[in-house]
N, C-alpha and C positions, 0 to 999 in steps of 0.2 A: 700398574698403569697409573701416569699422572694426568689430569683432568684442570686444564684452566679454560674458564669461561672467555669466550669470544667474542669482542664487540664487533665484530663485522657483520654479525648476523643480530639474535635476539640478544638482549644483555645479558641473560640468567641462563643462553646457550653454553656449550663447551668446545673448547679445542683441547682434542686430546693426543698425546703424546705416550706411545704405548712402545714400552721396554723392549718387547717381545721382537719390536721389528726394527729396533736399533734405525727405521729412519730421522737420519740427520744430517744437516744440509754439512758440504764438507766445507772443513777449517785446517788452517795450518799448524794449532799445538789441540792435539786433542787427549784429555784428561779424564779420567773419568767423574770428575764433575761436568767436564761441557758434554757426553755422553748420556750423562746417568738424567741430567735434566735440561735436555735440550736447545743448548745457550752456544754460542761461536768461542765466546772467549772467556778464561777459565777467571774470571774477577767476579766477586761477590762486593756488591755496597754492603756495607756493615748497616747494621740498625744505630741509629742516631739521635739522642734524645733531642726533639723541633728539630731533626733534619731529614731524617728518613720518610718526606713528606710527599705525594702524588705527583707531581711533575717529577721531580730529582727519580723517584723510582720507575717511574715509566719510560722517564730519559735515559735511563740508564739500564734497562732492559731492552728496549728498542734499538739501543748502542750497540747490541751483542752481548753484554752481560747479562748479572741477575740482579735486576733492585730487589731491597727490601724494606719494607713498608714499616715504622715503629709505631706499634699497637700502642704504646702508654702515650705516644703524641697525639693519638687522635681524638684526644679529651674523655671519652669511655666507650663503652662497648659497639652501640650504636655508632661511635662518629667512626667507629674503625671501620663496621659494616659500609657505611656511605664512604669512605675514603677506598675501599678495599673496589667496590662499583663504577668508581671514578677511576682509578686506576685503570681498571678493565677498559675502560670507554676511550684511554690513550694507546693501548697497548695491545698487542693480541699475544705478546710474548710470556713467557714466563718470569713469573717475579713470586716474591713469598713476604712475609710477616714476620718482621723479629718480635718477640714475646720475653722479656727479662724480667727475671724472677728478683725483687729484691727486698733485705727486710725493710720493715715499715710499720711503724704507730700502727697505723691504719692501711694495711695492706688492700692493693685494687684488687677486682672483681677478676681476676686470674684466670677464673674458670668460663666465667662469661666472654671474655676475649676468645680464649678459646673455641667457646660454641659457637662465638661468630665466623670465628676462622674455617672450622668444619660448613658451618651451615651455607657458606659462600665460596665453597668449590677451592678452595687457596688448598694447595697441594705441598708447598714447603714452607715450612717453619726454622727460622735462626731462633734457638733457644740459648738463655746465659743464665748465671745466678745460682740459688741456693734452691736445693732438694727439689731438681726438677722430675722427681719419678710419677707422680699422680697425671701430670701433666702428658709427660713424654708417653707412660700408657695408655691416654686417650687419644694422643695424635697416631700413635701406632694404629689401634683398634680401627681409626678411620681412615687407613691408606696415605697418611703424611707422612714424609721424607724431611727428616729431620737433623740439622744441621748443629751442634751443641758448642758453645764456645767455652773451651778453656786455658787457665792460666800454668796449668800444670799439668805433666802427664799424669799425674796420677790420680788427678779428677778425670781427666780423659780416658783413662781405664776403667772410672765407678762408670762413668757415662756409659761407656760401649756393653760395661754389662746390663745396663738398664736399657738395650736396644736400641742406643741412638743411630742413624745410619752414615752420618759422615761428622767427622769434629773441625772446630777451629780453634787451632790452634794459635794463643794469644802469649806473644812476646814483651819483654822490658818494658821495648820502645811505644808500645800501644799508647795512643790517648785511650783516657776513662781509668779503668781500672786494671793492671798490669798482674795483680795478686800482690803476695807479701814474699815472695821469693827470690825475686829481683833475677828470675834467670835471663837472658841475653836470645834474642829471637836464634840464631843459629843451634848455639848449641842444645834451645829448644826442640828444632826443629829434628835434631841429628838423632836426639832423642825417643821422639816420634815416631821417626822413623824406622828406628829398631823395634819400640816396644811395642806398637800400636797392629791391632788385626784388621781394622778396617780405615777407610781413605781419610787423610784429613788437609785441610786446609791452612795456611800461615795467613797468621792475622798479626800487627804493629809490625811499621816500619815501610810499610810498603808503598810506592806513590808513582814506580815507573815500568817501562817492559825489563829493566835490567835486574828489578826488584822481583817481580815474577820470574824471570829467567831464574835470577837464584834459589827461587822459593821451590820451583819444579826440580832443578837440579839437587835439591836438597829434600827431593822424598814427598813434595806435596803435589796436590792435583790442582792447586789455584792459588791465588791472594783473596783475602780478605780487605778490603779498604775506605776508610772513614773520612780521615782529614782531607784527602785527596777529592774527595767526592763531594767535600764541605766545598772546596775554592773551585766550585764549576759554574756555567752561567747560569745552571738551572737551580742549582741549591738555594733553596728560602732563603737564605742566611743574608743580612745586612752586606751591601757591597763592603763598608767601613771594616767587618770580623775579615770578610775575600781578601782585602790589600793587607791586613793585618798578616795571615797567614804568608804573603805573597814573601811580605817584607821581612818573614822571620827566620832568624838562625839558629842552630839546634840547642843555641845556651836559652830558648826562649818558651820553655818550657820548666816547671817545678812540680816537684811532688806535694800533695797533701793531703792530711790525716793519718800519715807516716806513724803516730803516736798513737792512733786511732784504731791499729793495725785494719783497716780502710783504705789503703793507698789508692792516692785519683792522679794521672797527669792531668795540668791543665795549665793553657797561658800563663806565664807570669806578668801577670798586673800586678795592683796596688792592692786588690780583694787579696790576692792568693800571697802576696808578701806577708799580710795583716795574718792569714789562717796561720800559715808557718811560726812568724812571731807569736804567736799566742802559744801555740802549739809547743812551742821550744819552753816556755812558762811553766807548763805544766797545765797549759788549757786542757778542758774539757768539751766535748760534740755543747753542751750545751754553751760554752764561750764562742761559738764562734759561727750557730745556728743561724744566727741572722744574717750573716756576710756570705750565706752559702746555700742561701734557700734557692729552689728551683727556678721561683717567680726572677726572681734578679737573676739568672743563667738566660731564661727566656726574654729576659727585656735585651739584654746584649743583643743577642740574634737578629730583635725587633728592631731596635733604635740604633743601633750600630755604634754604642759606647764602650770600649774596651775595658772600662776600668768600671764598668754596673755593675759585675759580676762576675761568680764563678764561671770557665767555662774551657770544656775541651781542645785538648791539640796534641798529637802525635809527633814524637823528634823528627818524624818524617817531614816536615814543612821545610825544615834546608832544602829539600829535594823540589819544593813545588815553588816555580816562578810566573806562573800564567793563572787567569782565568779562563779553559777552556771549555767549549759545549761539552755534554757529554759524549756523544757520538766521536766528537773528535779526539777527545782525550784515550776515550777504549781502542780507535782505530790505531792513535799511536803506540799507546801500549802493545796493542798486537804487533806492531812493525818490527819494534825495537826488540821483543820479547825473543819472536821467531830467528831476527838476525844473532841475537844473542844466541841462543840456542844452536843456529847453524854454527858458529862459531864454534864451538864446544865442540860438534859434533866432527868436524875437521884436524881440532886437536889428536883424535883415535886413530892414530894408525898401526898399518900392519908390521911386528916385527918384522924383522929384518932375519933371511932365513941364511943359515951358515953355511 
């Protein structure tokens, strides 16, 4: 049984959504993601670093999706608690908490994130990163449904034995971190779907219903999606990052830390020209630490300067030419996803008998 707290009623009530009785209002592509946690349309917003922020995830829940709320944006453990509150107070839908695991000098309070997330009724977790076992057996223990991002099957095998309950599975084309495999989202996904025992998701590359059309067609129960969800009206982000995104082609993206074996996609500016030149040197993380600290990623977002900072974008941005509300962007992916589908579905006919 999954339990999200209800703002129609008291704030620290519950709306609960119980497996057992499979009520779900009906939809036209049904998944078992949109089943398993009671959503219309089988799209997950990706966790975001400054984007996965309380309006964008309740917009995007309330659209028929799943928001998900990024616990390391919400400055520490507390501001996640009052962001997780807030969210409730938009939304009576379901939405979860992405939680990324990653190394660090001084690694965050992990566990306290966690407690927050337990102690505040949140029922699904997107998990990413290194050695999420201590983790993922606490979310287990506490009835959370958890969702685990990887770049590879064969993290996605360690995951599934660690009880995770559904993956995402993360292609080439991803903005962030792709891995160091450089595998190609399809024959990811082809992959997945031979060797995987339990449901997962495709994550980079995705931005339309023709993209979820293929993503389903190819073994998965949804899209996973970031950049798409950046260039909406409701996304925090600087309108100046949204036309940026509007106006880009798929040459408009670069890799770096390639040398670092850390590979990130992210815009190509003048920051991420400078990392690579260095990089091709024979630099070192610490050559190029200042041109790629967090704070400068965050001021981009803020101030709307393309060229302040490092900062994410998936190849998938050829694919996006609008700024649309959420609501509107999910409805049309449902349109286009389901037509696709019917399509497909017309292709199948009956031999022809002798």
């Amino acid at each position: 049984m999954f339990r999200w707290k209800s703002p129609n009623t008291n704030p620290h009530s519950s709306y609960i959504f119980d497996l057992s009785t499979r009520r779900i209002a009906t939809m036209p592509i049904r998944t078992k993601l949109t089943e398993t946690l009671g959503i219309r349309i089988p799209v997950v917003q990706g966790g975001m670093q400054w984007v996965g922020m309380v309006d964008l995830v309740a917009s995007v829940s309330n659209g028929g999706g799943l928001g998900m709320l990024t616990a390391l944006s919400q400055g520490d453990p507390e501001g996640l608690r009052r962001a997780i509150r807030e969210t409730k107070s938009k939304t009576n839908k379901p939405f979860g908490v992405n939680l990324t695991i990653l190394p660090s000098i001084n690694p965050p309070p992990y566990e306290q994130y966690a407690k927050v997330i337990v102690e505040e009724g949140i029922k699904i977790v997107e998990t990413a990163g290194n050695a999420p076992g201590k983790l993922v057996n606490y979310f287990k223990q506490n009835g959370v449904f958890i969702i685990h991002k990887c770049t590879t099957v064969r993290h996605a095998i360690s995951a599934q034995k660690l009880g995770v309950d559904m993956l995402s599975i993360d292609g080439f084309e991803c903005a962030g971190h792709p891995g160091e495999e450089d595998t190609g989202g399809i024959v990811l996904l082809a992959q997945a779907a031979k060797e995987l025992k339990i449901p997962f998701i495709a994550s980079g590359g995705f931005a339309d219903g023709r993209g979820l059309a293929m993503a389903i067609a190819g073994g998965a129960q949804g899209v996973n999606m970031g950049t798409r969800f950046q260039c909406t009206v409701e996304s925090p982000i600087h309108q100046n990052i949204k036309d940026a995104i509007v106006k880009a082609k798929h040459t408009d993206t670069v890799h770096i830390f390639r040398t670092l074996k850390n590979t990130s996609r992210v815009y190509k500016n003048d920051v991420a020209k400078e990392v690579v030149q260095i990089e091709s040197r024979g630099g070192k993380f610490e050559d190029v630490k200042h041109l790629v600290s967090g704070a400068r990623g965050k001021k981009v977002y803020e101030d709307g300067d393309v060229n302040a900072g490092i900062w994410t974008m998936g190849s998938c941005a050829v694919l996006i030419n609008d700024i649309p509300t959420c609501h509107d962007l999910l409805n049309r992916i449902e349109k286009e996803a389901e037509e696709v589908l019917k399509g497909m579905a017309r292709m199948v006919v009956p031999s022809s008998k002798l």
